[in-house]
C-alpha positions as CSV (number, residue, x, y, z in Angstrom):
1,X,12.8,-21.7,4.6
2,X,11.2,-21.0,8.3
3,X,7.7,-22.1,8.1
4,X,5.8,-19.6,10.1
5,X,2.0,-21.0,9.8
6,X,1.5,-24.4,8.8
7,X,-1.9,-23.7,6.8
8,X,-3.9,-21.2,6.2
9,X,-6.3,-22.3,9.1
10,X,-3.2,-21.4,11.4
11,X,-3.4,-17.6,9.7
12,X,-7.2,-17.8,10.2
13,X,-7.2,-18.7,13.8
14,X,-4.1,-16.1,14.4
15,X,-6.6,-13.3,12.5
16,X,-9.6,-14.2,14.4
17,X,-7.6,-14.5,18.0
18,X,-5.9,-10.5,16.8
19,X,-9.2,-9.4,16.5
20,X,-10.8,-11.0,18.9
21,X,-8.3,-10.4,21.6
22,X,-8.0,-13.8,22.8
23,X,-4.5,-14.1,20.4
24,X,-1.8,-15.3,23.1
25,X,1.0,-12.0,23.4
26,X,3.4,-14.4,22.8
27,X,2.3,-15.3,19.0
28,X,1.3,-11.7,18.2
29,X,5.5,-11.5,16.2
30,X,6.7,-9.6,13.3
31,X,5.6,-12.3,11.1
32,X,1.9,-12.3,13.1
33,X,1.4,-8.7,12.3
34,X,2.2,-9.1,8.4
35,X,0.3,-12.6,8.3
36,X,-2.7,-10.6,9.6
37,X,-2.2,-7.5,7.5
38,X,-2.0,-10.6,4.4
39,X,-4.9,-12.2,5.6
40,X,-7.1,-9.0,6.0
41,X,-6.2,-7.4,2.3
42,X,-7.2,-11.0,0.8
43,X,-10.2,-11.5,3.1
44,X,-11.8,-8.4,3.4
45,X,-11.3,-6.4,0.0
46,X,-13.8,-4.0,0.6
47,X,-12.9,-2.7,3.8
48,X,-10.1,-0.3,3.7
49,X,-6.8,-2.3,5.4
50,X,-5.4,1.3,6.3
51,X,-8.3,2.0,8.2
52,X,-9.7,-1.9,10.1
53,X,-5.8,-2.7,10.9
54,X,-5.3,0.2,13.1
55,X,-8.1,-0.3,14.8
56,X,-7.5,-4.0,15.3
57,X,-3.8,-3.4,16.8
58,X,-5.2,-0.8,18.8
59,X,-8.0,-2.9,20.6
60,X,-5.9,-5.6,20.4
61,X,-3.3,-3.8,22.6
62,X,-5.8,-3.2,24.9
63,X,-7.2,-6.8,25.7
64,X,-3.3,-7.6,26.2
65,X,-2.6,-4.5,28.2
66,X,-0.6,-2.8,26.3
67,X,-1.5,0.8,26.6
68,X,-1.8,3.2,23.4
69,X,0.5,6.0,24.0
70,X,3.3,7.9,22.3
71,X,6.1,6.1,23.8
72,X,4.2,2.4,23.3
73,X,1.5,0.6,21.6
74,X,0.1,1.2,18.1
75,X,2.4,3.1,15.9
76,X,0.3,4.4,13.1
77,X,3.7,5.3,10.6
78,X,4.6,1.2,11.2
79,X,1.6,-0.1,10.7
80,X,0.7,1.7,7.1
81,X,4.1,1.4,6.2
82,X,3.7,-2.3,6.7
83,X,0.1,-2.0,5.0
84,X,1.8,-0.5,1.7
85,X,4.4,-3.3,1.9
86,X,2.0,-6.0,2.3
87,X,-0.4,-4.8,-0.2
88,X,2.7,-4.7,-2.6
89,X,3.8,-8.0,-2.1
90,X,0.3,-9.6,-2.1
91,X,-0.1,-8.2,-5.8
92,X,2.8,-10.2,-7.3
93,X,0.9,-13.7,-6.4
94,X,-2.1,-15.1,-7.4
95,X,-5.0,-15.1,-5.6
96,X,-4.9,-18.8,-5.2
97,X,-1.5,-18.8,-3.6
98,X,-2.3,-20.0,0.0
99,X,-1.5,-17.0,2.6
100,X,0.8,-19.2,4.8
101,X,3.3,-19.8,2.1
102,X,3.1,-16.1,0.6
103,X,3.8,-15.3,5.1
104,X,6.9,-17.5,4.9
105,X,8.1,-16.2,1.6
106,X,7.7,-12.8,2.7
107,X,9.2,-13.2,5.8
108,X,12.6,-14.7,3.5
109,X,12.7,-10.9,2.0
110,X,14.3,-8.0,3.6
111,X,10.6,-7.0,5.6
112,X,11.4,-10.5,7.3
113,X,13.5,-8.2,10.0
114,X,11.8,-5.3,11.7
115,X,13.8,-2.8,11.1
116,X,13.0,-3.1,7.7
117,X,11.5,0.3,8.1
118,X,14.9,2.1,9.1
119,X,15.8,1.7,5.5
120,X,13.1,4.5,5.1
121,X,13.2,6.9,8.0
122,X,15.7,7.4,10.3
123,X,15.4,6.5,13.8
124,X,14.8,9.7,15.4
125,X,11.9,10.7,12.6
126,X,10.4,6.9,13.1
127,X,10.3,6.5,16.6
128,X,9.2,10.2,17.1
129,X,5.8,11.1,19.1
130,X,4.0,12.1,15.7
131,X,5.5,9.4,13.9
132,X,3.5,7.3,16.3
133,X,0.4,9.1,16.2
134,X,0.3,10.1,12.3
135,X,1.8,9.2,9.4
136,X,5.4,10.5,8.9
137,X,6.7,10.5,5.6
138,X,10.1,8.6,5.3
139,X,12.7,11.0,5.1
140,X,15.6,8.8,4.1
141,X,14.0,6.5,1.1
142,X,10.7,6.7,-0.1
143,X,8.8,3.2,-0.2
144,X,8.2,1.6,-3.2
């Protein structure tokens, strides 16, 4: 099994540097954006994910400059597809299970490849402008 984050200091530090902006472009992978979306459902219970995360890629984009638009940057259908996902994996553990190893086990399941999501819309719905902008219901398989 690919380890991914080597303790749950590693997910911390990748969190903080996401939200803070200073998170190299390089580390901010597929497995960075679900180890954040991990970390914030565990750490910050009270604040809606589906509303902080986009918010957090967004600015994030910005400090790396990547611009927001419809053909690049955040995509808001992704990102609380991903949110749902996360959320649903997170509940089969404990809430003693270290985020690093739930990161690695998650990325051994089939959201460990990005196009994960084209199991659930079809490209031209997904990577649509108001797929991008708003969410987009999946029009091939709903999620579970």
């Amino acid at each position: 099994m690919t380890k991914y984050f080597t303790d749950d200091a590693d997910v911390e530090r990748l969190a903080h540097g996401v939200i803070d902006g200073s998170c190299p472009k390089a580390d901010w992978t597929h497995a960075a954006h679900f180890a954040l979306a991990l970390w914030v459902l565990r750490h910050w219970p009270d604040r809606p994910a589906a509303t902080v995360m986009p918010d957090i890629i967004r600015s994030y984009n910005e400090a790396t400059g990547v611009r927001n638009t419809d053909t690049s940057g955040y995509h808001e259908t992704i990102t609380q597809a991903s949110i749902r996902a996360a959320r649903s994996f997170l509940s089969r553990f404990p809430g003693s299970k270290p985020l690093h190893e739930l990161v690695d086990l998650l990325m051994e399941t089939p959201l460990g490849g990005s196009g994960w999501v084209l199991g659930h819309w079809s490209r031209e719905r997904l990577f649509s402008v108001e797929a991008r902008r708003v969410w987009a219901e999946p029009d091939l398989q709903p999620l579970d």
